[in-house]
Biotite code that builds the C-alpha atoms (Angstrom):
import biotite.structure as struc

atoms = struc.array([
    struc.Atom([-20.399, 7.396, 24.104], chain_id="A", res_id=1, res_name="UNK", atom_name="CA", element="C"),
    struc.Atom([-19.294, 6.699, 27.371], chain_id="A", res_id=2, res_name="UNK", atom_name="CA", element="C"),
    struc.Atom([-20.862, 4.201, 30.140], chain_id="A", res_id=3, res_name="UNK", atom_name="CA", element="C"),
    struc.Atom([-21.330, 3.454, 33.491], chain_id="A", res_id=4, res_name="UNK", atom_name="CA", element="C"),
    struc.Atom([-21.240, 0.054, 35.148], chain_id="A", res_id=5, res_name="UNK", atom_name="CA", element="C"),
    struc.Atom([-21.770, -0.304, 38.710], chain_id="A", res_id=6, res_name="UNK", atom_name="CA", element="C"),
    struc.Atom([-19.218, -3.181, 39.834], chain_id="A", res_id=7, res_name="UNK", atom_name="CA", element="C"),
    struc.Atom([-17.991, -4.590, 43.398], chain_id="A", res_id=8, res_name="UNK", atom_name="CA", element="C"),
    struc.Atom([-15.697, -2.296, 44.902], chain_id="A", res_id=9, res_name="UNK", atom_name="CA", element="C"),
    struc.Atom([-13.223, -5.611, 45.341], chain_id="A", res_id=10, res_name="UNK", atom_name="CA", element="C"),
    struc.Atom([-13.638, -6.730, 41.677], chain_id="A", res_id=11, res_name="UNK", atom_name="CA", element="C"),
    struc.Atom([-12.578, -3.167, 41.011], chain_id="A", res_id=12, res_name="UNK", atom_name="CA", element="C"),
    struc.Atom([-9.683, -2.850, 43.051], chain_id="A", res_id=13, res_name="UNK", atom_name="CA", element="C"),
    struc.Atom([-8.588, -6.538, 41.568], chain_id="A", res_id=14, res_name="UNK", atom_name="CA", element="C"),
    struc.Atom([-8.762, -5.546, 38.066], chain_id="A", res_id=15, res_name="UNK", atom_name="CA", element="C"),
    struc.Atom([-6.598, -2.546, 38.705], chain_id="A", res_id=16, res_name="UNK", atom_name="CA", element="C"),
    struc.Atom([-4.159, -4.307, 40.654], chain_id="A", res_id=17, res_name="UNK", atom_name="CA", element="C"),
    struc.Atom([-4.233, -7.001, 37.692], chain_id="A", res_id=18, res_name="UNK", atom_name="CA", element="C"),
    struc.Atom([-3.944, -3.610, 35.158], chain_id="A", res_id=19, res_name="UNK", atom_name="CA", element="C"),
    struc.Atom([-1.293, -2.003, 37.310], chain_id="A", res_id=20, res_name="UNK", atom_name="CA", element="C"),
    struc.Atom([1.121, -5.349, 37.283], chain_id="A", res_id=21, res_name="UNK", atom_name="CA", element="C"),
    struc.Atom([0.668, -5.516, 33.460], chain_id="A", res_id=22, res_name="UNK", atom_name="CA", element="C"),
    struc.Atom([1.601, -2.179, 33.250], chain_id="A", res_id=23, res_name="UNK", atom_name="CA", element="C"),
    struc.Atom([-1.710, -1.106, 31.619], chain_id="A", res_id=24, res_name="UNK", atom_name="CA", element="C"),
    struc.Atom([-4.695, 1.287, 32.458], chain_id="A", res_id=25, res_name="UNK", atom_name="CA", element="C"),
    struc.Atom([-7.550, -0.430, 33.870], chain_id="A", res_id=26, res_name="UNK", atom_name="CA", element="C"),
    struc.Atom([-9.634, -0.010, 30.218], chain_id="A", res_id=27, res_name="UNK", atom_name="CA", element="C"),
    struc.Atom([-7.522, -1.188, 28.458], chain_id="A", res_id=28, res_name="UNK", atom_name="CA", element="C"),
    struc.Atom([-7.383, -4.386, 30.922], chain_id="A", res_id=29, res_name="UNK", atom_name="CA", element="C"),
    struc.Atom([-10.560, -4.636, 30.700], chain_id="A", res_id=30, res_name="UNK", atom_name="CA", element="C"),
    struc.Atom([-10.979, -4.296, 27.059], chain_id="A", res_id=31, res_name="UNK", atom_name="CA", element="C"),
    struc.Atom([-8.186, -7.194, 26.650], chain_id="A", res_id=32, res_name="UNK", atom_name="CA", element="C"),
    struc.Atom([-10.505, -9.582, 28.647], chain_id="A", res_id=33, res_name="UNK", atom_name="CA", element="C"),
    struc.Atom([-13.667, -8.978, 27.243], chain_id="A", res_id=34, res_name="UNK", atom_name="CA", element="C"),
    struc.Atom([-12.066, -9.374, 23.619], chain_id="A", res_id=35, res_name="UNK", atom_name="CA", element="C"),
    struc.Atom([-9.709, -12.297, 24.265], chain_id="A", res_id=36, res_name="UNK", atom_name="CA", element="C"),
    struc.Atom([-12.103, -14.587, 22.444], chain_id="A", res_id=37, res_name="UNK", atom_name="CA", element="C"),
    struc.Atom([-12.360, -12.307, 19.870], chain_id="A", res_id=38, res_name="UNK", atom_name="CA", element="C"),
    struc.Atom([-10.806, -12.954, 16.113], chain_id="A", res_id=39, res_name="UNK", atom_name="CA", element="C"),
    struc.Atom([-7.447, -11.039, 15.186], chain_id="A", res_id=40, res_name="UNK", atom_name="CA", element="C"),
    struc.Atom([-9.509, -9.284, 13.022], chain_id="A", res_id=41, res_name="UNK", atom_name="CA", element="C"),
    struc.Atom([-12.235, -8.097, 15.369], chain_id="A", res_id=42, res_name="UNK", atom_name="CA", element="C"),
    struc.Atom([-10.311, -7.237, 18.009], chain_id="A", res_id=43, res_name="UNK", atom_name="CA", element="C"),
    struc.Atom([-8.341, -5.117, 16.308], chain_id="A", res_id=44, res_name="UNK", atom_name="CA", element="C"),
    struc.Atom([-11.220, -3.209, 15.131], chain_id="A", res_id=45, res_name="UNK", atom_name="CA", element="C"),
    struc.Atom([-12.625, -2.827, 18.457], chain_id="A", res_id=46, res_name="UNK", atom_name="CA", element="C"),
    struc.Atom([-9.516, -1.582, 19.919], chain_id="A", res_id=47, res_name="UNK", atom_name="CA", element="C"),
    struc.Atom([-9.768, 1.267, 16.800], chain_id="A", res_id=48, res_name="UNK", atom_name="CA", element="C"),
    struc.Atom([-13.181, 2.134, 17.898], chain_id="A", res_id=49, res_name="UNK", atom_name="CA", element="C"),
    struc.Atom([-12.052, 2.183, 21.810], chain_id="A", res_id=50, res_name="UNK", atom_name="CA", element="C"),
    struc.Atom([-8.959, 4.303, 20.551], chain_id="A", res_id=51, res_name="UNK", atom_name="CA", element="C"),
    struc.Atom([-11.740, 6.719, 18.533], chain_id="A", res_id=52, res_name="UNK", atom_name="CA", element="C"),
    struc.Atom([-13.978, 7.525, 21.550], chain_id="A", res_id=53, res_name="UNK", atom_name="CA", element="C"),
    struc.Atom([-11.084, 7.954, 23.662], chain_id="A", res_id=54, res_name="UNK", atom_name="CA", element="C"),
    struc.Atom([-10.022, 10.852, 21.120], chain_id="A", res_id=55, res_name="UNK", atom_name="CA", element="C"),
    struc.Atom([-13.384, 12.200, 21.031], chain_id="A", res_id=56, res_name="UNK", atom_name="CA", element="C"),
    struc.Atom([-13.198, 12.524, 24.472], chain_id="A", res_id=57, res_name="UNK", atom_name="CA", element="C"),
    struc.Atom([-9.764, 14.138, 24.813], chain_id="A", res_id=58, res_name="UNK", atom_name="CA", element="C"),
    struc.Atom([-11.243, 16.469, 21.850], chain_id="A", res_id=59, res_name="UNK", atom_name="CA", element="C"),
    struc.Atom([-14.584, 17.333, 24.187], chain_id="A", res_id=60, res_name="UNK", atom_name="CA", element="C"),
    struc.Atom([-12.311, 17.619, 27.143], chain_id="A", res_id=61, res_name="UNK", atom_name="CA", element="C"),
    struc.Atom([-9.762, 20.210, 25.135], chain_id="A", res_id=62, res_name="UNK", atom_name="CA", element="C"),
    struc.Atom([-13.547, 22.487, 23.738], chain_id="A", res_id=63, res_name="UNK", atom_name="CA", element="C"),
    struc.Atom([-14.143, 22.442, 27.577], chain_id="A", res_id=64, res_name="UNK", atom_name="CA", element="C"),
    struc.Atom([-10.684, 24.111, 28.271], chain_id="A", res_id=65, res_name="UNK", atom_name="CA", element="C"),
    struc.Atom([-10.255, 20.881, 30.500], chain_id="A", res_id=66, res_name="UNK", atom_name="CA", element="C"),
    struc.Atom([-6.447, 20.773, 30.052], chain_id="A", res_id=67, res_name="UNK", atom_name="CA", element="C"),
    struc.Atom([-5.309, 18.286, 32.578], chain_id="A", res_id=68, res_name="UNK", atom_name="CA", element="C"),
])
């Protein structure tokens, strides 16, 4: 399941600058911020569950014929 959240186009182009410098996409920057408080543990399990709908996605994309 996928989101939308409606930001400030400047807070957006900061976090992908931000991304871009650490060499990441912009999800996973964001992801790494709002789980840096998180236990080892947790995190790690959130970043499976990111990593999941991310394949379900590429899987829907592939049904579609969507072959970027």
């Amino acid at each position: 399941m996928s989101a939308t959240i409606i930001l400030p186009r400047t807070i957006i182009e900061y976090a992908k600058r931000e991304a871009k410098k650490l060499g990441i996409s912009l999800e996973e920057y964001l992801l790494e911020l709002v789980s840096s408080g998180l236990d080892p543990k947790d995190k790690a399990a959130e970043y499976i569950k990111v990593a999941e709908e991310l394949l379900e996605q590429s899987r829907e994309e592939l049904r579609k014929g969507d072959l970027r």
